[in-house]
N, C-alpha and C positions, 0 to 999 in steps of 0.2 A: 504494500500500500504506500509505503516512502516513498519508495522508488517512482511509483505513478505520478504519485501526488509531484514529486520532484520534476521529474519530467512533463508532465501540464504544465507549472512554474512556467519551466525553462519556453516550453512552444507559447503560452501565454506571453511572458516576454519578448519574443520572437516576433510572434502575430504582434505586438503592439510598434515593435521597432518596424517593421512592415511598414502598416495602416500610419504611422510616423511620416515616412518615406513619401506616402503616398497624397497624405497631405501636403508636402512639401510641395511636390510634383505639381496638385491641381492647382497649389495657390499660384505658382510658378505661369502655369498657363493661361488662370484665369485672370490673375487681375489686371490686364493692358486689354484695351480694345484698339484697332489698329481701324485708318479711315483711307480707305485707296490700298494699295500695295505694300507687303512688309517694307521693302525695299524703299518705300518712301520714308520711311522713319517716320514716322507721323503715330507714333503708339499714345492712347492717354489713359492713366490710372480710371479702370471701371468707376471707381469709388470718386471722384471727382469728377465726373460727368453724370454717374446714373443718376434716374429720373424714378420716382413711384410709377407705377403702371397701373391705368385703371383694368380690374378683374372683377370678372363674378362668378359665382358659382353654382351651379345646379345640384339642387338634392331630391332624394327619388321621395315622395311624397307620404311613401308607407314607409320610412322610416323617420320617427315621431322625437327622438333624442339625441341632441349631440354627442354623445359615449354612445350609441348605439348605431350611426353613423359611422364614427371613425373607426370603431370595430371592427363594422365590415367591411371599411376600403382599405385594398390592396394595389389597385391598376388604377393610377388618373389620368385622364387625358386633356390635355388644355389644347384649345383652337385658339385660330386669330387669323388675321388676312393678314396679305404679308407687309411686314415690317411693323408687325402692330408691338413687336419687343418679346415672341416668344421665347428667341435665341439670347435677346438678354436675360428676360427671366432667367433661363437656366443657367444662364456663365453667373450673375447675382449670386442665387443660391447656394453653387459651386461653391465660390470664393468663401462666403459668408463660412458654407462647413469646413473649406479647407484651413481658414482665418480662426478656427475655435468659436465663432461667433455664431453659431444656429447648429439645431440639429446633431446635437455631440454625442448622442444615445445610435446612430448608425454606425457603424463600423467603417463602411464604405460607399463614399457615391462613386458610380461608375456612369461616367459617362460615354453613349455610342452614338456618336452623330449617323443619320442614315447615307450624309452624303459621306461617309468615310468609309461606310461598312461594303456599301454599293462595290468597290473598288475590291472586294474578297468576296464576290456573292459568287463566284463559281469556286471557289476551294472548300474546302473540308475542315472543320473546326471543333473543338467540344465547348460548351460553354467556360473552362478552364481556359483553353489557349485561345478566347478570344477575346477575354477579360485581358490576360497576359499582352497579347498581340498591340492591342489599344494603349494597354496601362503597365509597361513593363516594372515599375517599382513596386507591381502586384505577381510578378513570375515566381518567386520564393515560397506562395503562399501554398500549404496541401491542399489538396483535395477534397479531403476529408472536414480539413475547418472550414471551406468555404462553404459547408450545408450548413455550418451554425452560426456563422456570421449574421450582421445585419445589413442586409445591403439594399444601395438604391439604384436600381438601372433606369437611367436619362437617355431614354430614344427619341433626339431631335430632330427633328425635320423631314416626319413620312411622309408628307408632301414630296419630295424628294426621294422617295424611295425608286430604285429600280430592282426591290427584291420581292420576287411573289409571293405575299401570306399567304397560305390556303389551310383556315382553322376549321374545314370538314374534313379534306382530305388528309392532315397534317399526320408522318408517323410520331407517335409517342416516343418522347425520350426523358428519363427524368434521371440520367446517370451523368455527372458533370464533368467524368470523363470520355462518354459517348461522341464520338465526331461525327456529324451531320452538315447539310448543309444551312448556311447563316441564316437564311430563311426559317429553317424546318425549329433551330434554335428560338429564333423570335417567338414565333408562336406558341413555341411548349414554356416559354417562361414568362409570356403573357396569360398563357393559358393556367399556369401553376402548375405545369407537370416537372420543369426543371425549378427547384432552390425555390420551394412551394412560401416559404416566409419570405421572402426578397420584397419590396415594392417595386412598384414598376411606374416610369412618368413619362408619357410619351406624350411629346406635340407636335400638332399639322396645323397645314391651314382648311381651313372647314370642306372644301371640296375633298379633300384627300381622306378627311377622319372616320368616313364610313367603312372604312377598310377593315378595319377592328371592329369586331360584333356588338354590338350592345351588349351584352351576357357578358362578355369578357372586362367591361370597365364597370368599377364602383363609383366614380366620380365623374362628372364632367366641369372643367370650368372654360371660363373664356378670355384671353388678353386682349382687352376692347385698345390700345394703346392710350394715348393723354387724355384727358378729359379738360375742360380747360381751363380749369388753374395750373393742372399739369404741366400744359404747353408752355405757358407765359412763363415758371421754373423752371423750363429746360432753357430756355431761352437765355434770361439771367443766368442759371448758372455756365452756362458757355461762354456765357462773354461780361466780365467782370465790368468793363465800360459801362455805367448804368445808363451814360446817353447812349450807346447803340443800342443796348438792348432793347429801351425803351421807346427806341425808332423803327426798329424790326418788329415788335409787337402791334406797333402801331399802324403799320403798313398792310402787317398780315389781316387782324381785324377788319381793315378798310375791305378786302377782298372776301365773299364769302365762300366761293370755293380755296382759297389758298389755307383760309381757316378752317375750316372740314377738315382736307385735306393734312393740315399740322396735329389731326388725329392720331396718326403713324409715323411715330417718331422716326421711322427714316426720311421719312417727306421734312421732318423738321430740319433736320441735318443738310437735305440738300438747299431746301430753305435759306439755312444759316451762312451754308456755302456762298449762295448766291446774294442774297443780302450783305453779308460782309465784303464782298468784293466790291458790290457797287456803290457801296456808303461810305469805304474807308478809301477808294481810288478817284481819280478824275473821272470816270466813267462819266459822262452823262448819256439823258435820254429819260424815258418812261421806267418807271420801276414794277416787276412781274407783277400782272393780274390774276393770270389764268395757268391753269397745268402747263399748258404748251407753251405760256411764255417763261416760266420757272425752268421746265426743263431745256431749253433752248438755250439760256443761258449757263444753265449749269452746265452745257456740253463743249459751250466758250469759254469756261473761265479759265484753264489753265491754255490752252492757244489760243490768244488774241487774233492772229492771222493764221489760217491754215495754208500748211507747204502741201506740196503734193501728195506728200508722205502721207500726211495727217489725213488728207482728204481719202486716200485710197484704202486707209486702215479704218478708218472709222466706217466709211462703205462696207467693207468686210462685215467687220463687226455687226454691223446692221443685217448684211446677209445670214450672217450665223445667227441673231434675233429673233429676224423672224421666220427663216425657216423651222427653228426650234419650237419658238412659240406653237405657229401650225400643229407640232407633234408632241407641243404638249411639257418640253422641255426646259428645265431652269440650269441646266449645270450641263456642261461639257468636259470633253476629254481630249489631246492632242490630236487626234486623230478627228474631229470635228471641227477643228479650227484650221487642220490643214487644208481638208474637204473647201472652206471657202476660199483659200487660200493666203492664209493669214500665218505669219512667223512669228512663234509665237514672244520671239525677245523682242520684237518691236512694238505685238501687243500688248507689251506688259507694261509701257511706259505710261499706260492709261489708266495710272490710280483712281480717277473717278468712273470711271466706265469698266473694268474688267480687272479681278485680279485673283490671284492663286495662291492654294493652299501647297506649303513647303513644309512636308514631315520626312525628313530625309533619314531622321534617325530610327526610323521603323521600317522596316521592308516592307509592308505592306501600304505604303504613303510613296513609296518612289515614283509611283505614276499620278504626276500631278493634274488638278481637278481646276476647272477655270468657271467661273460662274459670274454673273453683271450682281452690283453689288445693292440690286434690289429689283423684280418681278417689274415694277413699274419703268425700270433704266430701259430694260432689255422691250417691253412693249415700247417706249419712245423711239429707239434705234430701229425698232420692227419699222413704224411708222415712217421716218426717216426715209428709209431704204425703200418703203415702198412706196412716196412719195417721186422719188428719186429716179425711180423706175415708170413712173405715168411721165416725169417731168421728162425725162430723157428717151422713151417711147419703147420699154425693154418689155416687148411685148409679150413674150413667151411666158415671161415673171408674172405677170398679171392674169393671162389666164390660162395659165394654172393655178393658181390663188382662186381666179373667180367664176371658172370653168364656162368662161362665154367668153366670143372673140370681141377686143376693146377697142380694133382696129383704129375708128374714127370716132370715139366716145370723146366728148368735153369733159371738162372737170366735175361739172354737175353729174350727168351722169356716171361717171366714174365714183363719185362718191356717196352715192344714192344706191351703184350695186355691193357694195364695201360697206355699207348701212345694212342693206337685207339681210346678208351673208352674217355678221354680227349677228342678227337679230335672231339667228336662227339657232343661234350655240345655247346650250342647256345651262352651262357652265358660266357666259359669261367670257371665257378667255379672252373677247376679241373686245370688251366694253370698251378698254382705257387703249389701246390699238387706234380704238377708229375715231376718239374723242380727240388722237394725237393727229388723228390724219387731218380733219377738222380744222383744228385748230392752225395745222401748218400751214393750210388755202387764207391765211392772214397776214398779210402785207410785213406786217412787222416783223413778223416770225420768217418770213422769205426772204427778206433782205440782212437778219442776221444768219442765215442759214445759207446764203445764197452759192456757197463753194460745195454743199451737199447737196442741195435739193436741184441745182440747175434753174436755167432757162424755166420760167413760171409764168402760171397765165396770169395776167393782168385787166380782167378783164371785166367792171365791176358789175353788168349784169349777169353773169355767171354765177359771182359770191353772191347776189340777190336772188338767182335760181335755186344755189343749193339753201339758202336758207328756210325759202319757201319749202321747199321737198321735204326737208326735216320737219316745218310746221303741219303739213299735207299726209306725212307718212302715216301707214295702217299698220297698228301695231294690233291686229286683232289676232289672237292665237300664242299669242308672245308670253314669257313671263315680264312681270311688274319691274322687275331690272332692267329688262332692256329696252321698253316704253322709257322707262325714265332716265336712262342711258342717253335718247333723243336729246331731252331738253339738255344733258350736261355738253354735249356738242354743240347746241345755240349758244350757248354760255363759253366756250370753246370761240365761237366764233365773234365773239364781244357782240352781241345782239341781246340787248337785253329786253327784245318789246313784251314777250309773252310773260318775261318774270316782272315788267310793273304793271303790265293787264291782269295780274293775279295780285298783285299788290292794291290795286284800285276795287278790285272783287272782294276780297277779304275786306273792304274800308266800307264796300258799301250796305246798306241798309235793305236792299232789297236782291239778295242774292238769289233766292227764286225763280228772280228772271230774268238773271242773265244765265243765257245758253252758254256750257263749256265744250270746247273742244278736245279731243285727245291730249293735244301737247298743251293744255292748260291743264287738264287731269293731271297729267304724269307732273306739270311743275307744283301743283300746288301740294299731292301725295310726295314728292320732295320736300316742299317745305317744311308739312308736317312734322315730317321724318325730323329733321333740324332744329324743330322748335323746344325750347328750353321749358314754353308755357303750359300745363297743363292744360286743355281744352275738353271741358265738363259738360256741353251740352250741346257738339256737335254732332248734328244727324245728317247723314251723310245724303239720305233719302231727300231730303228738301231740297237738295243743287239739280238741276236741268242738267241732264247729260247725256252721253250714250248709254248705251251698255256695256263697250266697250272701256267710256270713259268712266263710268262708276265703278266697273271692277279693278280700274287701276288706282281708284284714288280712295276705294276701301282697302285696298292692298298697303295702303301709306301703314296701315297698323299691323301690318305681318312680316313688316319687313329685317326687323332690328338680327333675328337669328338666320339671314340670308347673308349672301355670300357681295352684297352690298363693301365696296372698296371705302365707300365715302360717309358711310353712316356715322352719326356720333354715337360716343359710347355708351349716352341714356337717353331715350326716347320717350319723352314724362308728353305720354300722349292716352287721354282716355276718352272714350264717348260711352253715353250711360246705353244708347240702342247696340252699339257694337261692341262692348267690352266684351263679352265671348269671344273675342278675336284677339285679343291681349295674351289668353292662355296657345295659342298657336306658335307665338316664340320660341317655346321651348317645346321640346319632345310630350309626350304624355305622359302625365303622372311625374311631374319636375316641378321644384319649386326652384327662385331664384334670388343669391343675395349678392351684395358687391363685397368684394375683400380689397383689402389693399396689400400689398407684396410682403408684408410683416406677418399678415394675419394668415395669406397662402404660404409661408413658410412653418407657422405653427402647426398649421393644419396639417401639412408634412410631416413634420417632430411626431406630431400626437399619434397619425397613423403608426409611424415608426414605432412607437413605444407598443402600440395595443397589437398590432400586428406581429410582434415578434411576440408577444406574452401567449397567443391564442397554443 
């Protein structure tokens, strides 16, 4: 019995000096955030930039107790559209446990990025050598303690996945030296068949998260990203200047898509990008209204003049955008970049547009991963390029893209069949695509663009055709995104007539009777969406509409858990005839509260502790 008791000691100590190690390692990794390319030297301490995240949480409705809730949860899943701060969230919480400062009752977070794992999805692994493979200051550890461990596996980014769950078909494996393939791993320790006490925290963005069964998650929550006190303290704390900050804030507010839009703190970053350049240089001119003027700038600020260089790589780039986009794609591989014919040391020089992950010290990392440094960059460049391709008459590009010949098509039509095609996606994919293509038919946006986009038509009853077309367009059959998609394209195109004929409709006294059109439907089920004000005693029946138009602008109240880019993170919207439609947000049998990032780490903690006692 010494001798035992001795030797647990000794591996006790062992496993401590490990799990030591290993904190060293995550904090090692986690606390820099890096903006553009390593290579740009541009790292800044997480903890000096991060921001609260606005989250909420869903809870299953027959479960009536806080301790009878965290009991049961094992597997969370958090959603958010992209750049809402998933990937922060999880490097946050990292840091925090690797820091001593949360969560000090787990043994182990392990984190598994799925764009890292992708890159081993045809080898053979046991859940031991892939812990190891990822996290070698965990190589030492047996086998055997790693079933009594407490551990937390962080699967980031299934949105990104290219590895097939199949949690009917999957074989059983619950031996954690069994080797399988990384897939078949996923699932049995989602499932609890491998390291049945482990937690598990996997996030996507909400299109991707139905991949995992309802059955297999205990939790759902959601990363809505800033809410807007949020924004205004990201803002400050990035830029210690209190007059800039307070000019940037200022500017944003004035816009109400740019303020939407600084929902998702990576739009704030590019935001900050661009506003600091033009406030602290000589720059003059108009300062960004609209998506397409923000991002147009943000693609000038580091070459003021493009060389031919510039011009021929960023074309590229654009080609590898949007043909990915098309299939679906956020992240590529050398071999993808060759394909449009892109080197890839030249494209590296583009710290705000493209950069790569360097783990050189793993084998399993030496085939580097290139990805646009946010879903909405790589939609811009799609646009771009496909802009660039009507403007220079690259006909072939178009249709196959539009699967009809463009031969002789003007700009209206041209972007009228690029409107449909949108409208027809389930998904969405093409929303912020064709909002960029929109917005590019704008003088301002041509003339700073005018080395990518080419020779442009000028030609102002055309910009008066396609606007109409968008006023005109039949969105009958459509989901309520992509109606209301329309109007963010007139807005795109600084038109703002339809949103102060909703402005003058909402003022008036007699709304009865005034007749709505579709694209007044879809703006004012917008606005809604937006509105900070609780509205108590709107009945939706009273407005003159279509059928068409009423079921988009009842839709305004079903929207907040859609795959909606632009929504704000609370929706303080009720009507006493449609409140039935409030419980549609959420799945069946869910209830919903806000947390803030201190309280979703507790609630981590607390799992941790009841989870491992069961």
């Amino acid at each position: 019995v010494i001798v035992r008791t001795s030797f647990s000691m000794k591996s006790y100590v062992r496993q401590q000096e490990i799990f030591k190690e290993h904190h060293i390692s995550l904090k090692s990794r986690s606390e820099h955030v890096a903006e553009g390319t390593e290579e740009a030297g541009t790292e800044t301490l997480l903890s000096r930039v991060y921001t609260e995240l606005y989250i909420t949480e869903e809870l299953r409705e027959e479960v009536h107790t806080q301790h009878e809730v965290m009991h049961s949860t094992r597997v969370v899943l958090t959603s958010g559209v992209a750049g809402a701060g998933k990937s922060f969230s999880v490097q946050k919480f990292t840091l925090d446990w690797a820091e001593g400062l949360e969560n000090q009752d787990i043994s182990a977070v392990v984190p598994l990025s799925f764009r890292e794992m992708n890159l081993i999805r045809d080898k053979q692994h046991s859940v031991l050598t892939l812990i190891q493979c990822f996290h070698p200051t965990l190589q030492k550890i047996p086998a055997e303690q790693l079933s009594v461990c407490k551990l937390l596996f962080i699967f980031d980014g299934l949105d990104e996945s290219r590895l097939s769950l199949d949690f009917n078909n999957s074989p059983v494996v619950s031996d954690v030296t069994q080797k399988s393939s990384v897939s078949v791993l996923l699932t049995n320790l989602i499932q609890g068949n491998l390291l049945p006490l482990a937690l598990v925290w996997i996030t996507s963005r909400p299109g991707a998260a139905n991949q995992i069964p309802p059955s297999c998650v205990d939790r759902l929550t959601e990363v809505q990203g800033f809410n807007d006190v949020q924004k205004e303290e990201y803002f400050r704390r990035r830029f210690p200047d209190k007059e800039l900050s307070s000019r940037i804030i200022s500017h944003i507010k004035s816009s109400m898509s740019l303020y939407i839009m600084c929902n998702i703190s990576v739009f704030c970053w590019i935001t900050a990008v661009v506003l600091e350049n033009m406030l602290t240089t000589e720059q003059r001119g108009e300062l960004p209204t609209t998506l397409t003027d923000m991002y147009s700038h943000f693609l000038m600020t580091s070459p003021q003049e493009l060389t031919e260089t510039d011009r021929e790589v960023l074309l590229k780039l654009g080609r590898l955008a949007f043909e990915h986009l098309e299939k679906g794609n956020i992240m590529f591989y050398q071999e993808d970049l060759q394909q449009c014919g892109l080197d890839v040391t030249v494209a590296s020089v583009y710290s705000g547009v493209c950069t790569e992950i360097f783990r050189r010290r793993r084998e399993v990392l030496q085939k580097p991963v290139y990805y646009f440094v946010h879903l909405s960059v790589q939609e811009f460049l799609a646009a771009v390029y496909m802009f660039h391709c009507y403007s220079n008459r690259k006909l072939k590009v178009i249709k196959d893209f539009l699967e009809c010949d463009m031969k002789t098509s003007t700009l209206d039509e041209f972007l009228s069949r690029v409107m449909k095609k949108s409208m027809q996606s389930k998904t969405g994919h093409l929303d912020l695509f064709v909002r960029f293509l929109h917005g590019l038919s704008v003088e301002s946006n041509q003339r700073l663009l005018k080395d990518l986009l080419g020779q442009t038509e000028k030609n102002p009853e055309i910009i008066k055709s396609v606007i109409n077309n968008l006023k005109k367009m039949n969105s009958k059959g459509v989901s309520p995104d992509r109606s209301i998609n329309i109007y963010h394209c007139l807005m795109e195109m600084k038109d703002l007539s339809v949103y102060q004929e909703i402005q003058e409709f909402l003022k008036s006294e007699n709304k009865s009777d005034i007749k709505l059109s579709e694209i007044h439907c879809s703006a004012l089920a917008y606005m809604l969406q937006m509105s900070e004000e609780i509205l108590e005693d709107l009945d939706l029946n009273n407005y003159k509409t279509s059928n068409e138009g009423n079921w988009i602008q009842s839709s305004a109240t079903e929207q907040e858990y859609e795959l909606l880019l632009f929504t704000l993170p609370e929706l303080n919207f009720r009507s006493k005839k449609h409140g039935n439609m409030f419980s549609s947000f959420f799945k069946e049998n869910t209830l919903s509260r806000k947390l803030n990032h201190k309280d979703f780490l507790k609630t981590v903690n607390t799992q941790a502790s009841l989870s491992s006692s069961q």
